[in-house]
ROTORLO-754486 format. One record per residue (C-alpha): residue in three letters; x, y, z. Coordinates in steps of 0.001 Angstrom, whole numbers, plus 524288, in hexadecimal, padded with zeros to 5 digits. Layout:
% residues N
ALAXYZ
...
END
This chain:
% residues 398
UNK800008000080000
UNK80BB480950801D0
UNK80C57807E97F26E
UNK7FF0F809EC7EE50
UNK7F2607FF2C7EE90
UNK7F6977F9D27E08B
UNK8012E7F5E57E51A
UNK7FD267ECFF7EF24
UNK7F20C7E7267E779
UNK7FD2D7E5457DD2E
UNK804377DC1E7E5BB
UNK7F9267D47F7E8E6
UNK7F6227D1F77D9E8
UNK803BA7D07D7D6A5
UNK803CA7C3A27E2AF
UNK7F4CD7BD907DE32
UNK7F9667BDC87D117
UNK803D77B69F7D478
UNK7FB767AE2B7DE4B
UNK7F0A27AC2D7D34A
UNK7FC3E7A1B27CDD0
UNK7FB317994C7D92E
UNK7EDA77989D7DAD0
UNK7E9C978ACF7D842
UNK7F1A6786D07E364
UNK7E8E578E547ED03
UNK7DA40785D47E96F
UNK7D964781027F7E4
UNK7DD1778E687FE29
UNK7D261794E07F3A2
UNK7C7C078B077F942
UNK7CBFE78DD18069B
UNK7CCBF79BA28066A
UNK7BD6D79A187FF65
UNK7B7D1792B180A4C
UNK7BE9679CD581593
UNK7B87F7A4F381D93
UNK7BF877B01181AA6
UNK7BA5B7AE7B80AD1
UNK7ACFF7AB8B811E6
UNK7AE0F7B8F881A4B
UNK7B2B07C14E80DA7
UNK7A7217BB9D806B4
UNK79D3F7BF96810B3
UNK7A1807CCD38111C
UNK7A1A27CD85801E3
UNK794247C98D803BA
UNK78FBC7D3CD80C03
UNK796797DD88803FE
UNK78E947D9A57F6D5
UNK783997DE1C7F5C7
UNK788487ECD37F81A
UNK78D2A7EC307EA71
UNK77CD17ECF07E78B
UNK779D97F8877F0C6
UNK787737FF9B7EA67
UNK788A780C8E7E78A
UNK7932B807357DEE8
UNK78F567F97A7DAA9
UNK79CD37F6B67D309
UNK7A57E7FD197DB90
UNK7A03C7F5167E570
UNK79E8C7EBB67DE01
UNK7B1137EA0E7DA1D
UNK7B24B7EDA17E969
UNK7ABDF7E3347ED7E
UNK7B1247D86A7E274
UNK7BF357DBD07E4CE
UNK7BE2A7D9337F2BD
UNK7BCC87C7FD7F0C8
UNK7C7C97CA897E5D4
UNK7D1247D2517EFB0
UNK7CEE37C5F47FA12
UNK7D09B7BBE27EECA
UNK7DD5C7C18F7EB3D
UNK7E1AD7C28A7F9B7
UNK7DCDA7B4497F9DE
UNK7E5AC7B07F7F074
UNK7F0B07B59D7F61D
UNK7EDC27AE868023A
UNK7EC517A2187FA4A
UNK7F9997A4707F437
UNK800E77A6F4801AA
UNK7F7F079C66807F3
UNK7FEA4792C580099
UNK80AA97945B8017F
UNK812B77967781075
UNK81E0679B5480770
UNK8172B7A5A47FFF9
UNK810487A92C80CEC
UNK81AB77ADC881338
UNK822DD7B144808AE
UNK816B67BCFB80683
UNK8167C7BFAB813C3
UNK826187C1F681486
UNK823307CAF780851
UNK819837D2BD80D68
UNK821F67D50E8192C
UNK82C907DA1D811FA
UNK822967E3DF80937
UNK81CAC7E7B9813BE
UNK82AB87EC38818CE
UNK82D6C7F38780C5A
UNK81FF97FA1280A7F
UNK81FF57FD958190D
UNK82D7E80400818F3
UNK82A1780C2C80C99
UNK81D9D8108A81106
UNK826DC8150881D16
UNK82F8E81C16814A5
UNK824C6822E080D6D
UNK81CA7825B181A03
UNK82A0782CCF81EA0
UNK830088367D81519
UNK8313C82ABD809E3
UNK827B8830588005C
UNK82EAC83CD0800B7
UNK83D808337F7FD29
UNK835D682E157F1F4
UNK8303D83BD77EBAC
UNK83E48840167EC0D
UNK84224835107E569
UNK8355F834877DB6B
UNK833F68432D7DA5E
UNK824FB83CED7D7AF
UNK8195683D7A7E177
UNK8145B831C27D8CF
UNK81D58826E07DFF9
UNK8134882A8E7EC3A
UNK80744825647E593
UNK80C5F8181D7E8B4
UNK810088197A7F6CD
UNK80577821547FD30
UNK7FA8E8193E803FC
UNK8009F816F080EAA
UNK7F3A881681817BE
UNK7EEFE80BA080F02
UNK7FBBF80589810D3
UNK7FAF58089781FAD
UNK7EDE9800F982037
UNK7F4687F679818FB
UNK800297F6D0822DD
UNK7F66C7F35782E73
UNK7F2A47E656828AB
UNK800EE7E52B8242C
UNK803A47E4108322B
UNK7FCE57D728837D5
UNK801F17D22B82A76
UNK810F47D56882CBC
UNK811287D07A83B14
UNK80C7C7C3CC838B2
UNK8147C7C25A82C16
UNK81F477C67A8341B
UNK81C537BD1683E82
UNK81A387B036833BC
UNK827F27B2DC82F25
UNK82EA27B5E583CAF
UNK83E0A7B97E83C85
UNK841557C6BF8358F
UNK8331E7C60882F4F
UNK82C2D7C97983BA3
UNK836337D44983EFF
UNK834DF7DB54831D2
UNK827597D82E834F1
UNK825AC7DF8F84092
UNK82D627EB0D839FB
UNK823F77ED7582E0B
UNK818B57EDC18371A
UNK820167FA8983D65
UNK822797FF258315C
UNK8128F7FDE482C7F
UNK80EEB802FD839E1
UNK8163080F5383932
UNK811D880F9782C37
UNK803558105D83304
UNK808678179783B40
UNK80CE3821A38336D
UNK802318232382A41
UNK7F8808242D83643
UNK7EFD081ADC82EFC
UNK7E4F9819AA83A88
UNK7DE3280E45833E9
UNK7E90980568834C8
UNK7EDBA809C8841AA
UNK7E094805548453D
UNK7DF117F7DA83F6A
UNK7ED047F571844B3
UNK7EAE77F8EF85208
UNK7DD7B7F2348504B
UNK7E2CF7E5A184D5C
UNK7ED9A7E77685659
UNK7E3487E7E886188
UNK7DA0C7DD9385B7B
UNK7E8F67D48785BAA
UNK7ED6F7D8E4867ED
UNK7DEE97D56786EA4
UNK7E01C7C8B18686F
UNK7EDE37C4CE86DB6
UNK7EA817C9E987AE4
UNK7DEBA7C14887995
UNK7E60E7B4CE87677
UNK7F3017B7A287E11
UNK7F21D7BDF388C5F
UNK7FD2B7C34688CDD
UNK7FAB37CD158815A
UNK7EF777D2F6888AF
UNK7F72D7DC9B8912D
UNK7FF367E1C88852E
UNK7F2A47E36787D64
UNK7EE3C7E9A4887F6
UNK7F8567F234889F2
UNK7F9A57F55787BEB
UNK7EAAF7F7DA878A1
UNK7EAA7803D088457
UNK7F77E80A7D87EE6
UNK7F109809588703C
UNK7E442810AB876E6
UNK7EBC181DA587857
UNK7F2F181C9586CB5
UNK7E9E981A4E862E7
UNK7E1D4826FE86A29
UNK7EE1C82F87868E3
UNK7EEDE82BCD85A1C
UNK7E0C382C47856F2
UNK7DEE58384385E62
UNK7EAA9840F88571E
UNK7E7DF83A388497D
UNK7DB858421C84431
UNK7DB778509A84285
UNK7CE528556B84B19
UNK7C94885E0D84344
UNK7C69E85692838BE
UNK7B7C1858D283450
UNK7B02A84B5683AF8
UNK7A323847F183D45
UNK7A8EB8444A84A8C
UNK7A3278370084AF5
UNK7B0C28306985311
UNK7BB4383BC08562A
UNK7C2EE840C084BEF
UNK7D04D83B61851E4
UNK7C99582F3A8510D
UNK7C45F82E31841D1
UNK7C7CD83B2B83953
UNK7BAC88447183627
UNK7BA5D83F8E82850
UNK7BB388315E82ABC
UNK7B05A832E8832EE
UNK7A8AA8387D8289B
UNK7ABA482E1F82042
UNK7A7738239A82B80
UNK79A5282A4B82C2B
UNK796B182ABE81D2D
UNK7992C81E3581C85
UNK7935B81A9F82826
UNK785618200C8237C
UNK7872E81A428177B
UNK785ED80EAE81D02
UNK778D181041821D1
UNK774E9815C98132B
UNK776128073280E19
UNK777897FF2D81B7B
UNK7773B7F0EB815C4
UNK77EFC7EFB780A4F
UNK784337FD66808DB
UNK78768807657FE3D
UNK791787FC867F797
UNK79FD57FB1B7F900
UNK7A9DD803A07F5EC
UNK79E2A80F287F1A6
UNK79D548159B7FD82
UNK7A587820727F7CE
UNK79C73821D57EE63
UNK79021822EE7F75F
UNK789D58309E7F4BD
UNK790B9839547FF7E
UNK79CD48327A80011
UNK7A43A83CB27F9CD
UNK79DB38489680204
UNK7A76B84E1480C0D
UNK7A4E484F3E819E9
UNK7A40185B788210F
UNK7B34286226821CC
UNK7B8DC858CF81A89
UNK7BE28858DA80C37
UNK7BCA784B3B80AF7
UNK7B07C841D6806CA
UNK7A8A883B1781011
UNK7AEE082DAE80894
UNK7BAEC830B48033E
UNK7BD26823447FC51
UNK7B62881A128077F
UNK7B0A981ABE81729
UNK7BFCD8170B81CAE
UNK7B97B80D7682508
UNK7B6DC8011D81E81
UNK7AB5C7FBF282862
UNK7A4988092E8225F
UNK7A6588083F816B2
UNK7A2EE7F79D81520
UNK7973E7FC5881C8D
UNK79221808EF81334
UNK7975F8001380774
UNK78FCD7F23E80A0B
UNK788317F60F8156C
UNK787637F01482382
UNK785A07E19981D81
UNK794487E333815CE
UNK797C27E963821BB
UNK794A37DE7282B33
UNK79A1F7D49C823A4
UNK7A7FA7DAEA82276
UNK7A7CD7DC10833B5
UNK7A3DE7CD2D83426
UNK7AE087C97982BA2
UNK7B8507D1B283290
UNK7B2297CCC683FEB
UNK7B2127BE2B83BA7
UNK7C1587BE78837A4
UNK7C5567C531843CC
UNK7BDE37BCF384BB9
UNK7C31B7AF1C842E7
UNK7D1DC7B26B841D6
UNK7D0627B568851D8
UNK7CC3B7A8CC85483
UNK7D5C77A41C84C9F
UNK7E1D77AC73851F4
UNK7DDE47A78385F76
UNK7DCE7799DD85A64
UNK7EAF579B4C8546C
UNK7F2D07A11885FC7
UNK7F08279307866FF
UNK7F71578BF8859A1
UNK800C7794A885407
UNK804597A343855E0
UNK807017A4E784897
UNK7FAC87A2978442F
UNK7F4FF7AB1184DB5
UNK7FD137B6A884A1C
UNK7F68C7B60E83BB6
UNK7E9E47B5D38423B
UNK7EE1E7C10084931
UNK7F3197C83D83C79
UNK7E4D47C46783460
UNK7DEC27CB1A8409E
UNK7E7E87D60384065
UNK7E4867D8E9832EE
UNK7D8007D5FB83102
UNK7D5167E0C383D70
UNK7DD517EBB583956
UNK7D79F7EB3382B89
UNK7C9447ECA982FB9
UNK7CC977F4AF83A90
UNK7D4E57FFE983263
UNK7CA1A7FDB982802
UNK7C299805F6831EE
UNK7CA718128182E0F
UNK7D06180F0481FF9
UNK7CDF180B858132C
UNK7C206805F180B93
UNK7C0247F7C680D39
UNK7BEC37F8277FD35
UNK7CCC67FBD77FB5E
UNK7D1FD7EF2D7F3C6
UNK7DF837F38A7F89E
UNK7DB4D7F2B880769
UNK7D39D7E68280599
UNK7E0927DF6E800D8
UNK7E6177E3FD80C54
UNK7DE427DB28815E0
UNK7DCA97CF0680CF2
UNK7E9F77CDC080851
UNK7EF2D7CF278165D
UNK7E4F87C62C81C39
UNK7E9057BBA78110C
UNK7F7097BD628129B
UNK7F30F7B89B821C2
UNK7E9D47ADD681F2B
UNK7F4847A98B814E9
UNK7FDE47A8E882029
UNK802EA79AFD82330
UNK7FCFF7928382E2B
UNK80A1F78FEA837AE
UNK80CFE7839E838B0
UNK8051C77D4882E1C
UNK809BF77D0381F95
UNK801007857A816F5
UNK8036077E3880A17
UNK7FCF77716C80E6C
UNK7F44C778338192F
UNK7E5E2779578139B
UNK7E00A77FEB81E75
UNK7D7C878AD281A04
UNK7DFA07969A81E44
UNK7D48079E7281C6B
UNK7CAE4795E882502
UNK7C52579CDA830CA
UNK7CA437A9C582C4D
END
């Protein structure tokens, strides 16, 4: 993301064309992954989200939004197939995206920090900075980056977890330093959510979660309470240091919305174009919907009403609630397999919980974020079995 979108959805073309070679070897996992829970859970939510294609504003726009989403998980499915199937490619991938993720993290560094000035004396052009501007999209893509480094870190031990340790400083100052609230947030979520769950299972975490959660409290009000400018024109629903003025604004148009077309909304990816969208709110010299709500609970509710809105929080409940159960159930067998729990649940909460604050849930870009990092973890080995002539569904239960 430091270089653009394309170029991450480049990648990902560039290795399922190369996967699409292999794929006759990967019938069983295909059937497997069919008969999953996790396909059954995407397919109930695609469900719900149908038929607000019919009460669309924007019938076809709707219409490629919501038939790129099963192509964007059959692609990540693929890639899980591939690295499913093969220990060596597994963690051959996973040593490669450790070592990107070093380079990408210490250029975005240099950039944040003087660099693009060192490359516009060397370029003499402002068009090298096209490329290497997003870096809140890239900080969003850092927080789920981070669950993913550890435990790749941790799989490889040696050197791997010490380098792996180091880019997570790097993509936290990174955070840091772009002040990107909405992945502070999912990562301190899912810190908590972790933190609750080892102090749950292990006794002796419970004083240092303690500890840690009442030192956070003050913090996070320090931050929060010098990060929004006060003034800032609000219809003073929360405080301002709390949620800007004209995020607020946003919240509430799309929150009435909602209650214009309560069961199967105004269709997906159109609320934009819903009359009023592009009026501005009082003081401010922006529209009430810039692009979409910045909230994605919002905007899955205006778009496919409070039935595609239901489904999406059982789905998220149900996989909290499964991989859980089945971290507990691990850290009696093997506490590597626990730790990957662990990193699923680390993900899967800071994703829905920054989604509270970012970008649309439509973004094809963001979407790839969550399933390509939730296959690269299902695709993760089973210690102390051998995945080439283990048939277990890997997928089962999840």
């Amino acid at each position: 993301m430091v270089f653009g979108v394309a170029v991450m959805q480049g990648g990902l073309i560039i290795a399922l064309t190369a996967a699409l070679f292999s794929v006759g070897r990967f019938k069983n996992y295909g059937n497997q992954a069919a008969r999953s829970l996790f396909t059954g859970m995407v397919a109930f939510v695609l469900l719900a989200w149908l038929p607000s294609i019919a009460t669309s504003i924007e019938p076809l726009r709707s219409l490629e939004t919501w038939g790129r989403i099963p192509l964007l998980i059959l692609a990540s499915t693929i890639l899980w197939m591939l690295l499913r199937d093969d220990e060596r490619l597994y963690f051959l991938s996973i040593r490669s995206l450790l070592c990107s993720a070093a380079g990408v993290s210490l250029f975005a560094v240099f950039l944040i920090n003087g660099g693009t000035n060192v490359l516009y004396d060397i370029f003499h052009t402002k068009g090298v900075f096209n490329l290497i501007r997003p870096f809140k999209a890239y900080s969003n893509v850092a927080m789920c980056l981070v669950p993913l480094l550890l435990f790749a870190g941790y799989s490889l031990k040696g050197r791997w977890w010490s380098a792996a340790l180091a880019i997570v400083a790097l993509n936290l100052l990174i955070i840091a330093q772009t002040r990107t609230g909405a992945a502070l947030a999912g990562l301190i979520t899912a810190s908590a959510f972790i933190g609750l769950l080892k102090a749950y299972r292990h006794p002796k975490f419970r004083f240092a979660y303690l500890l840690t959660f009442l030192m956070a409290i003050p913090a996070a009000w320090v931050w929060l309470s010098n990060k929004v400018n006060p003034e800032t024109p609000s219809p003073n629903i929360v405080p301002n240091w709390l949620v800007d003025g004209h995020r607020q604004y946003i919240w509430r148009f799309a929150y009435e919305k909602i209650w214009e077309s309560p069961w199967f909304g105004h269709g997906i990816n159109a609320i934009d174009r819903i009359p009023g969208a592009k009026d501005h709110p009082p003081g401010i010299d922006h529209p009430y919907i810039p692009s979409h709500p910045h909230n994605i609970y919002l905007e899955v509710g205006a778009e496919t009403g409070l039935i595609g809105l239901s489904a999406l929080l059982i789905v998220i409940g149900i996989f909290v609630v499964v991989w859980t159960r089945q971290y507990f159930d691990a850290t009696t067998k093997d506490v590597n397999e626990s730790n990957r729990y662990l990193a699923m649940l680390a993900v899967w909460v800071a994703f829905w919980t920054s989604s509270t604050l970012n970008f649309s849930l439509w973004s094809a870009w963001w979407e790839l974020t969550l399933f390509v990092s939730m296959a690269l973890l299902l695709a993760g080995p089973r210690f102390g079995s051998n995945p080439l002539g283990d048939q277990e569904n890997p997928l089962k239960g999840h």
